[in-house]
C-alpha positions in Angstrom: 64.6 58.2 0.2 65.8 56.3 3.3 66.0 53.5 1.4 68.6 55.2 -1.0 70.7 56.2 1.5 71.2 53.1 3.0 72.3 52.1 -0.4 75.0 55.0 -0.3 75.9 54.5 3.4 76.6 50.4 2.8 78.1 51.4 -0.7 80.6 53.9 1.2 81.5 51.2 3.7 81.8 48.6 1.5 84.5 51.2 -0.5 86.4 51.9 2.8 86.5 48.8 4.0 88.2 47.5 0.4 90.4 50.3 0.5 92.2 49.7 3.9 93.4 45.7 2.9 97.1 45.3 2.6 99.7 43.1 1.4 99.9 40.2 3.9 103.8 39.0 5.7 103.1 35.6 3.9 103.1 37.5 0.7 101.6 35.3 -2.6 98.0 37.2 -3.0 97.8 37.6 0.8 95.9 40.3 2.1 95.1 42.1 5.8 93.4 44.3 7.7 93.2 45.5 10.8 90.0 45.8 12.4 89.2 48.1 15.6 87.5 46.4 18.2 87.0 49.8 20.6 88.4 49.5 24.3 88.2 46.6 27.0 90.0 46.4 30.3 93.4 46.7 29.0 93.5 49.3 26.8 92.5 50.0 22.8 92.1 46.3 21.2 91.4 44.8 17.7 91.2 42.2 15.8 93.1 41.3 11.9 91.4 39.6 9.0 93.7 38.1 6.4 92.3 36.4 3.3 93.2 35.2 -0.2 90.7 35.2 -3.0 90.3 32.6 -4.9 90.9 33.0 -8.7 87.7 31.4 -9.9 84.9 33.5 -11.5 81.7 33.4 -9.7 82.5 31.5 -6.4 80.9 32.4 -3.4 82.5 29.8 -0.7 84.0 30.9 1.9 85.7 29.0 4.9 87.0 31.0 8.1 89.7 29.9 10.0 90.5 30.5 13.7 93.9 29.9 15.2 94.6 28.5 18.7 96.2 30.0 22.1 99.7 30.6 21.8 99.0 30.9 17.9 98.3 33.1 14.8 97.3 32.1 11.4 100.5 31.1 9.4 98.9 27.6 7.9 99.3 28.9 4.4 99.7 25.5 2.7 96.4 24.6 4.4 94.8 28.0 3.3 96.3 27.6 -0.4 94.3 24.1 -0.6 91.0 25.8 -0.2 91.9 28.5 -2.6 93.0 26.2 -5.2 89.8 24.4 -4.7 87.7 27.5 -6.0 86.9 28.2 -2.1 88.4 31.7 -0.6 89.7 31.6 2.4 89.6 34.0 5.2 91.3 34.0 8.6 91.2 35.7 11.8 93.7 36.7 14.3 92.0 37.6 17.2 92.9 40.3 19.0 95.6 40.1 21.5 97.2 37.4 19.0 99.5 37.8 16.1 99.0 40.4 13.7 96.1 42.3 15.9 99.2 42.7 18.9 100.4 46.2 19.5 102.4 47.7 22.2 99.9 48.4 24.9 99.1 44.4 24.3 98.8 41.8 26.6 99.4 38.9 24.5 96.6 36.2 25.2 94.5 38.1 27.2 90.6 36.9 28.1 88.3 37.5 30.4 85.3 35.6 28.5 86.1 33.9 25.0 82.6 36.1 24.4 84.9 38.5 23.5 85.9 37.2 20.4 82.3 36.8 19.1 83.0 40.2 17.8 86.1 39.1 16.0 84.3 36.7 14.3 81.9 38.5 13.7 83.6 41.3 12.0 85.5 38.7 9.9 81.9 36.7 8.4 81.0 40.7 7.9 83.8 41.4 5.6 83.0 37.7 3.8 79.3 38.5 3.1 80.4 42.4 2.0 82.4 40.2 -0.8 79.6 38.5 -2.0 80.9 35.0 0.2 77.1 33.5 0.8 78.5 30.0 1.4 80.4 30.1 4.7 82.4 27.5 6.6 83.9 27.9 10.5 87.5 26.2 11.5 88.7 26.3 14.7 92.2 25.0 16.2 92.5 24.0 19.7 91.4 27.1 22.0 90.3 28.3 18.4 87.6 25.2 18.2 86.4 26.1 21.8 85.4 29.4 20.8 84.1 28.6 17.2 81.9 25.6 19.2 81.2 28.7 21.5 79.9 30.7 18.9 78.1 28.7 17.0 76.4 27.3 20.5 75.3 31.2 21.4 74.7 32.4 17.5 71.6 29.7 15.7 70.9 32.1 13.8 74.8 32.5 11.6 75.1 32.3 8.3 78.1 29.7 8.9 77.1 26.4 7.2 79.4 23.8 9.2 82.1 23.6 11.6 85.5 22.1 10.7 87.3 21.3 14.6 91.1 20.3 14.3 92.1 19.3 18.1 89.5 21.2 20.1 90.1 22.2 23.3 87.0 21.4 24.9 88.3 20.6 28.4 91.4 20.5 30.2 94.6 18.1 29.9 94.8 17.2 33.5 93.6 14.6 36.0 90.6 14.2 37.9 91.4 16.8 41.6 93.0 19.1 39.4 90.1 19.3 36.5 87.6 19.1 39.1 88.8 21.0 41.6 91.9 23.0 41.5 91.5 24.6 38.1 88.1 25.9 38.6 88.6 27.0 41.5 92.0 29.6 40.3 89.9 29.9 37.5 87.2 31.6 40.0 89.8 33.5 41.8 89.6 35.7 38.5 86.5 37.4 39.2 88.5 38.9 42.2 91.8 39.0 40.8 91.9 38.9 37.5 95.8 39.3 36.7 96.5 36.5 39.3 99.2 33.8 37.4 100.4 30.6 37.5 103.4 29.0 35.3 102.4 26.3 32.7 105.4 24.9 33.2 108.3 25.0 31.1 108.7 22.4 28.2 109.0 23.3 24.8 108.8 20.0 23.2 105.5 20.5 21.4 107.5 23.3 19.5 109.9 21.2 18.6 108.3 18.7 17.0 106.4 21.9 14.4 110.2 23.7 13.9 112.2 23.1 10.6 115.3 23.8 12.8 114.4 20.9 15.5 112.5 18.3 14.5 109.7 20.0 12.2 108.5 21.6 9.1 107.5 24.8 10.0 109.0 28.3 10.8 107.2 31.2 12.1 107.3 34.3 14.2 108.4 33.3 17.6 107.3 36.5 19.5 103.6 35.7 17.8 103.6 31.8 18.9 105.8 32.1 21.3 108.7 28.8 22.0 108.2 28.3 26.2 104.7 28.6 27.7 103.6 32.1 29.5 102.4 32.1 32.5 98.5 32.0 32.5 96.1 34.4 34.3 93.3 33.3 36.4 91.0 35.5 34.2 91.8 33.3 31.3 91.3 29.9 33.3 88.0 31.1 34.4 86.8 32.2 31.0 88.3 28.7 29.5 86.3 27.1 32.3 83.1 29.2 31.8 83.0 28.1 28.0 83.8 23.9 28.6 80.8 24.2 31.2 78.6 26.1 29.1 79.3 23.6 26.2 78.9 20.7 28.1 75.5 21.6 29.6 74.0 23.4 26.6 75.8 22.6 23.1 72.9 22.4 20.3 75.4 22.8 17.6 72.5 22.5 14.1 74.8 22.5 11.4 77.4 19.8 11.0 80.7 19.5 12.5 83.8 17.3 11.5 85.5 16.9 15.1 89.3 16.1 14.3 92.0 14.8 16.6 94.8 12.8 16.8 95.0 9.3 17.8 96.9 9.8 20.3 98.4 11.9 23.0 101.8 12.1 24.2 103.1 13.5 27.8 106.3 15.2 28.9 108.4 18.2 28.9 111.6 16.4 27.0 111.3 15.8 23.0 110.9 12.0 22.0 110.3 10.7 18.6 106.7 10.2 19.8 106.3 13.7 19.9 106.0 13.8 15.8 103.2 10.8 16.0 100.6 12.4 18.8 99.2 15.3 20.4 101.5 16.5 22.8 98.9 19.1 24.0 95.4 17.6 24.7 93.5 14.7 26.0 92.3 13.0 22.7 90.1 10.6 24.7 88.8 14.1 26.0 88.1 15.6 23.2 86.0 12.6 22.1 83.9 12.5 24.5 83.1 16.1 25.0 83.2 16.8 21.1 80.3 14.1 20.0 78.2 16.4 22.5 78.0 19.2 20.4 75.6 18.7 18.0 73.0 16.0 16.6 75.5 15.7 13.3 78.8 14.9 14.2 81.6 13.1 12.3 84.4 12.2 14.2 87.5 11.5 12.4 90.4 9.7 14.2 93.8 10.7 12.3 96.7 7.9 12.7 99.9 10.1 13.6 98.6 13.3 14.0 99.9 16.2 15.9 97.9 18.8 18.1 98.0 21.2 15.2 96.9 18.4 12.5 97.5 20.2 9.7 101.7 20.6 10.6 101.9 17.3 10.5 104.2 15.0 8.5 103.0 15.1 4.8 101.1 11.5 4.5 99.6 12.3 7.8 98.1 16.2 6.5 97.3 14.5 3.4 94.5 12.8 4.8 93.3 15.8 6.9 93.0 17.8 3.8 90.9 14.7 2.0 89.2 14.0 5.2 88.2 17.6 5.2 87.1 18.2 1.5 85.1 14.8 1.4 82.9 16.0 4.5 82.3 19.3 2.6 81.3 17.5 -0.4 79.1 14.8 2.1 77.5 17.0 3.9 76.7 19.7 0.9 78.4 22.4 2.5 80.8 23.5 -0.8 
């Protein structure tokens, strides 16, 4: 009898959760839902999945995708080559980003990237609901931190590899002000947590991703937003916490394709180098830190790149996409 009615109780969920997706702003097959995530420090929070099936009977791969800082998921060409490859894709906007933002919000806001464990979480839940039993974890930038996070704390996940484009496994700066002066604001956020500090106030990173300057792309603006926030002390220290915990303990098991550009540019002015390099991280950096993870790592060096590797120029994301689909194959994953 109890039996039966967990049937019926999994059955009804599985109903209600179908019935609240919606069409999704990029349209084509795009769906979304919202996903509440209960209360935290700032108010009622929660997190968005957004997925497209993909039209071919019987398939059971899944990949899930995790966007950056200052970032939602809008990569739809990179979404639309997994679906077209019989694999459906899934993203997440975590909360405080994007599509999960509402108007008690604080855009960005962390205390411990542990926090979006349940994001993720919630997001594999709706995947294995649908039948996905072949899972695959992407993570961009602050996105990779937290997917190498997560897959550090959580053995035991049904995710089968982990796809990193440009992680951000330690901090662009020099050695007194990695060492020293960002853990120690980033330890002032124990004590006062909405403490800021500026990040400065180029915008030439956004320029080389918008059609209307020197890129390819549009999106929302008040989602990814054009000049850097200020940044809270909270969120250095919960950066912080996660590099350290990473660098001391990272068992990654399953295997990971670590991405990155290679090359980094500097500077708050656009250049034409700008459209050839990551204007955002250390790639030496995350080379170093990123073959750490795990006993299986491939690392794959991408002439020309940008931060975001998949908004870059077409030859360039061409080979990210192979790159990505022959280490699926390789590895067994799909």
């Amino acid at each position: 009898m109890k039996k039966l009615l967990l049937t019926v109780i999994l059955a009804i969920a599985a109903v209600a959760a179908a019935s609240d997706w919606q069409p999704d702003i990029l349209g084509d097959g795009y769906v979304m839902r919202h996903i509440d995530q209960g209360t935290d420090y700032s108010g009622p929070v929660r997190s968005t999945v957004i997925k497209k099936e993909a039209d071919c009977p019987g398939s059971h791969k899944g990949i899930l995708y995790v966007h950056g800082y200052n970032d939602y998921f809008f990569q739809k060409e990179m979404a639309d080559r997994f679906v077209d490859s019989c694999i459906n894709f899934y993203a997440v906007d975590l909360r405080k980003y994007g599509r999960s933002i509402t108007d008690s919000t604080t855009m960005f806001e962390a205390r411990d990237l542990r926090e979006y464990f349940a994001d993720i979480d919630s997001a594999l839940a709706d995947m294995a609901r649908e039948g996905i039993d072949t899972v695959a974890l992407m993570g961009h930038s602050t996105g990779g931190l937290i997917c190498s996070y997560y897959m550090s704390e959580h053995p035991e996940s049904p995710v089968r590899g982990l796809i990193l484009n440009s992680p951000f496994l330690d901090w662009n700066f020099n050695g007194f002000m990695k060492k020293i002066a960002i853990p120690a604001f980033g330890s002032l956020g124990r004590l006062f947590p909405n403490l800021s500090i500026s990040q400065g106030g180029g915008s030439a990173y956004q320029e080389s991703l918008l059609k209307k300057y020197h890129g390819e792309w549009d999106y929302n603006q008040s989602w990814k937003v054009f000049k850097p926030r200020k940044v809270k002390s909270s969120w250095t220290g919960a950066i912080s916490k996660a590099q350290k915990n990473l660098r001391k303990n990272a068992d990654i098991k399953v295997p990971i394709l670590l991405m990155h550009s290679s090359a980094s540019v500097h500077g708050d002015k656009w250049t034409p180098e700008f459209q050839h390099a990551d204007a955002v991280l250390n790639v030496k950096d995350i080379s170093a830190v990123g073959r750490r993870l795990g006993p299986d790592v491939t690392e794959d060096t991408i002439d020309g790149g940008l931060h975001d590797l998949v908004l870059s120029a077409s030859p360039v994301r061409e080979r990210v996409y192979e790159d990505m689909f022959a280490w699926l194959r390789q590895k067994h994953i799909f």
